[in-house]
C-alpha positions in Angstrom: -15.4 63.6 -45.2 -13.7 66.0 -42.8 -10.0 64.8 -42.4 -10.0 66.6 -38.9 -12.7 64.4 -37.0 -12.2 65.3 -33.2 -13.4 63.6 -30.5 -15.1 64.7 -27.1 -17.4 64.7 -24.0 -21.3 64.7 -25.1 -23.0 67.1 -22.3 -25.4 69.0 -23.6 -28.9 67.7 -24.3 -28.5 68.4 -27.8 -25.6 66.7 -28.0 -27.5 63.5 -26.4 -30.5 64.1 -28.5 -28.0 63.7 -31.4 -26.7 60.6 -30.2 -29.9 59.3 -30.1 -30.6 60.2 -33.4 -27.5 58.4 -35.0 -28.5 55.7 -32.8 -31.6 55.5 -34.8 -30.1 55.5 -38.1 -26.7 53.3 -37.1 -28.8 50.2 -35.8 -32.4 50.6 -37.1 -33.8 49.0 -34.3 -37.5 49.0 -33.5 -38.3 52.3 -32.0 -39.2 50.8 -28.4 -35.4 49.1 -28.6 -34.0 53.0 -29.1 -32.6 54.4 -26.0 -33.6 57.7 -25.2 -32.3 60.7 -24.4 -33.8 60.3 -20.4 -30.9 57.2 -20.7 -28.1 59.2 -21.9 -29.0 61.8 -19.1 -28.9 59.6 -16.8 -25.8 57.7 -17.2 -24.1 61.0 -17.5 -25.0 62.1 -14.3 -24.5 58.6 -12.3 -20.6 58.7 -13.6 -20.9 57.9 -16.9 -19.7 59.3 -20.2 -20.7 59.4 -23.7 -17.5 60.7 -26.3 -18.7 61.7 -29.5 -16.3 61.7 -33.4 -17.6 65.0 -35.2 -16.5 66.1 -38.4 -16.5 69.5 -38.4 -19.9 70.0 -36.1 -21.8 67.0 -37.2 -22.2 63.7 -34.9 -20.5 60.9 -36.9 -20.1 58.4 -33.7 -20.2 58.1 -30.7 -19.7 55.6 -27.7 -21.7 55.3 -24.3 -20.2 53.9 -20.8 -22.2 53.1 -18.2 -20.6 52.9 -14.3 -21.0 49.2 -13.3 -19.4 47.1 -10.8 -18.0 44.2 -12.1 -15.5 41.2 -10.7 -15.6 43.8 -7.5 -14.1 46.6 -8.7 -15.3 49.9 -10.6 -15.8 49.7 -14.5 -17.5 50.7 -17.4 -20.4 48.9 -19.5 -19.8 49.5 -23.2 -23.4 50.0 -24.1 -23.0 51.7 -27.6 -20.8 51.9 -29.9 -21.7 53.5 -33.5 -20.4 55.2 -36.4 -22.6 56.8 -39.2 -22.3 54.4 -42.4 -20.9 56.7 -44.7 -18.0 57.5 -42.4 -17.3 53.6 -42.0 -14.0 52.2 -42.4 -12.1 55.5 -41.5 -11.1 53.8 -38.2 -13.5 56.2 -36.2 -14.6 53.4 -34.1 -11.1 52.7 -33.1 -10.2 56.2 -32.0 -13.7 56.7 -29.9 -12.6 53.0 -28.2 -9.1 54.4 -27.5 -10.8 57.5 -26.4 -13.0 55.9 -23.7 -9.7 53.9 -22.5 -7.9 56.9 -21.9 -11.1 58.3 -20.0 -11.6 55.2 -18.1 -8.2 55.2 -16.8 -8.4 59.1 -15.8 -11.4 58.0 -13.8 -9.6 55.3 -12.3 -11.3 52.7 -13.9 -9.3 49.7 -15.3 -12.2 47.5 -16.9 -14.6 47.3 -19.9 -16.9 44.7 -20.7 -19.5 45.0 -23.7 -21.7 42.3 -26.1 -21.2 41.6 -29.4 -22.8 39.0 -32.2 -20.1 35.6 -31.9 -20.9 34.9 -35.5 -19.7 38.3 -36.9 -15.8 37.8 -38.0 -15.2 41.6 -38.3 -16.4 42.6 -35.1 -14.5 39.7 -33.4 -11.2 40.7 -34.9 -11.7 44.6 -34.0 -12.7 43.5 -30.4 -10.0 41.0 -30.2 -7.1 41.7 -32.4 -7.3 45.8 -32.3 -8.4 46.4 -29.1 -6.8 43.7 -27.0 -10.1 42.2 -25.5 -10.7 38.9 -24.3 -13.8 36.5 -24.3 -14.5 34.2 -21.8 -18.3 34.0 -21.3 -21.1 33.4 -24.1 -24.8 34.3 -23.3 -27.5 32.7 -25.2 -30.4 34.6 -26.3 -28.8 37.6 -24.4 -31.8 40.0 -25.2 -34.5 37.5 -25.7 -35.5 39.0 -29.2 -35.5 37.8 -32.6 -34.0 40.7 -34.6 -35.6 41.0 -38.5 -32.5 42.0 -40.3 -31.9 43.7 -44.0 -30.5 40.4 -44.3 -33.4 38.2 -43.4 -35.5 40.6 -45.7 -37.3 42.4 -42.4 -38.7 38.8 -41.3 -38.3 36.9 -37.9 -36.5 33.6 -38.3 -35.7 32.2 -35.2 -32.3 33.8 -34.9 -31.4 34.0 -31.0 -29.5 37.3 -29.9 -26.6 35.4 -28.0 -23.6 37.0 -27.2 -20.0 37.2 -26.4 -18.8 39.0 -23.9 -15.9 41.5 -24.9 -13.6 41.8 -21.4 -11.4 44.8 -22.2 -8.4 44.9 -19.1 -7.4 47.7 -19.8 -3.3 47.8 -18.5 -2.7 44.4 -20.2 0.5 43.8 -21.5 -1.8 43.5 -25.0 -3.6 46.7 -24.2 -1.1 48.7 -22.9 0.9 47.8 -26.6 -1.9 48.2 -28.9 -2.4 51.7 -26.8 0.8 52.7 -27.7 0.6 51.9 -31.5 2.9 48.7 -31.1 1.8 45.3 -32.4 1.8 42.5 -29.7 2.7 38.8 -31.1 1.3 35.8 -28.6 3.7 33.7 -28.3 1.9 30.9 -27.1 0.1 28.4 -29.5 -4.0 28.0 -29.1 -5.6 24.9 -27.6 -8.6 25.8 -29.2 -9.8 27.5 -32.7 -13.6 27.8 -32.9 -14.1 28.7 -36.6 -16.5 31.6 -37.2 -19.0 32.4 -40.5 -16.9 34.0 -43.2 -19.8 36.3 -44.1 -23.1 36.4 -41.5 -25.3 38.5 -43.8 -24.8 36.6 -46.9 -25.3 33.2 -45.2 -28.5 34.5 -43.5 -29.5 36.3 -46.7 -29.4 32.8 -49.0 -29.6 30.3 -46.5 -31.7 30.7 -43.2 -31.4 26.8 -42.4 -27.7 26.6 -41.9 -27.0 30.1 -40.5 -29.5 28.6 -37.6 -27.3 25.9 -37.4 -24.2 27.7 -37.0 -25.5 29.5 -34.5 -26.2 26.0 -32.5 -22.7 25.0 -32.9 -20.8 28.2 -32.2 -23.1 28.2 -29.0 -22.1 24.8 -28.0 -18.5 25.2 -29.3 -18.2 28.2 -27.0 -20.0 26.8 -23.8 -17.7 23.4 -23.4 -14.3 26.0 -24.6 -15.3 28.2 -21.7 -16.6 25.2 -19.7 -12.6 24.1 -19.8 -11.1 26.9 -18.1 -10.3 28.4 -22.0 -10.4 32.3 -22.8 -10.5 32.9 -26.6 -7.8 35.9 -26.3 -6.9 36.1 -30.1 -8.6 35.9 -33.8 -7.0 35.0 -37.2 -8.6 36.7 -39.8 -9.9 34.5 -43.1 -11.3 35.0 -46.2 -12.7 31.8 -46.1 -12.3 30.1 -42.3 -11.6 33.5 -40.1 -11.4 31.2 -36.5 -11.4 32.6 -32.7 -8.4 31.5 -31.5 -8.3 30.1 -27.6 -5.8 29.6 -25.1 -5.4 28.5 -21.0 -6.3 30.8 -18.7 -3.7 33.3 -17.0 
């Protein structure tokens, strides 16, 4: 790998049509699931922006925001975020985040909100712990699909696509440090832990039955947390019991 990746504006259709095409091969989803590059277009040209991480000229990652209107103000859906596999775990998905804060906030926009999977630890702790965001709203069955997975071994098994939704305030006192490169310590202790699977794929892979049940009880865990007035705002990892880690309202 490239040690220079840079990072910048997507415009071009071939630029789009290779977002599309790392889409494709990031999250192997059926092709009717894949967004096209008609989507991409679009968003662009309704305010929207897609950054791509290129190592030397070649796509790597890239994130998509599309202009909403959230909580009544302007913001940003995080539609997409993905990095190409072999260039995993170089922290490329951090910078292209970092990148679209610092766009968002040259447009004037101050919020981010996104999905991901409540029952993956790894995503949780990025979203929560590197980035700063908060969760304060869980969606069952989000998308209505039942995903077959490498893990399930390309069958159905009832899993629901529920989600949490990542809240990313952008000029939080959490934000603002992790933007500068400063760790941030919460000082207050959690009400709530909701305890997450240690390792999703493996549990799903050897053990359909319970993974189904932990995705009931994280779903009911969740709902009554939020139901309470919580907001999980922090996540401990845990090689064995990684936990979301909730706390009162502000």
């Amino acid at each position: 790998m490239n040690k220079e990746i840079t990072i910048r504006e997507c415009t071009s259709l071939e630029e789009l049509a290779d977002c599309v095409a790392l889409q494709r091969e990031v999250f192997q989803l059926p092709e009717i699931e894949i967004s096209p590059v008609r989507h991409f277009v679009v968003t662009k040209n309704a305010g929207g922006f897609i950054l791509g991480a290129y190592d030397g000229e070649m796509l790597v990652g890239f994130v998509l925001s599309v202009p909403a209107f959230l909580r009544g103000e302007k913001a940003f859906y995080s539609h997409m975020t993905a990095v190409k596999a072999s260039h995993q775990s170089y922290g490329i998905g951090g910078r292209l985040k970092w990148a679209q804060r610092t766009r968002s906030l040259e447009l004037g926009v101050k919020y981010v909100k996104w999905t991901f999977e409540p029952w993956k630890a790894r995503n949780a702790y990025f979203n929560l712990e590197k980035l700063g965001a908060i969760v304060t709203e869980y969606q069952p069955n989000f998308y209505g699909i039942d995903y077959a997975t490498a893990a399930t071994g390309g069958k159905q098994i009832g899993l629901a696509s529920d989600r949490l939704f990542a809240e990313w305030h952008l000029e939080s006192e959490k934000v603002s440090a992790l933007g500068r490169g400063e760790s941030f310590v919460e000082k207050r202790e959690p009400l709530r832990r909701i305890t997450a699977p240690a390792d999703w794929a493996s549990l799903v892979a050897a053990d359909p039955e319970t993974a189904l049940k932990e995705q009931e009880r994280l779903k009911a865990e969740f709902t009554e947390a939020f139901a309470a007035g919580l907001v999980g705002a922090g996540f401990k990892r845990d090689a064995d019991r990684p936990e979301y880690l909730l706390y009162p309202a502000e």
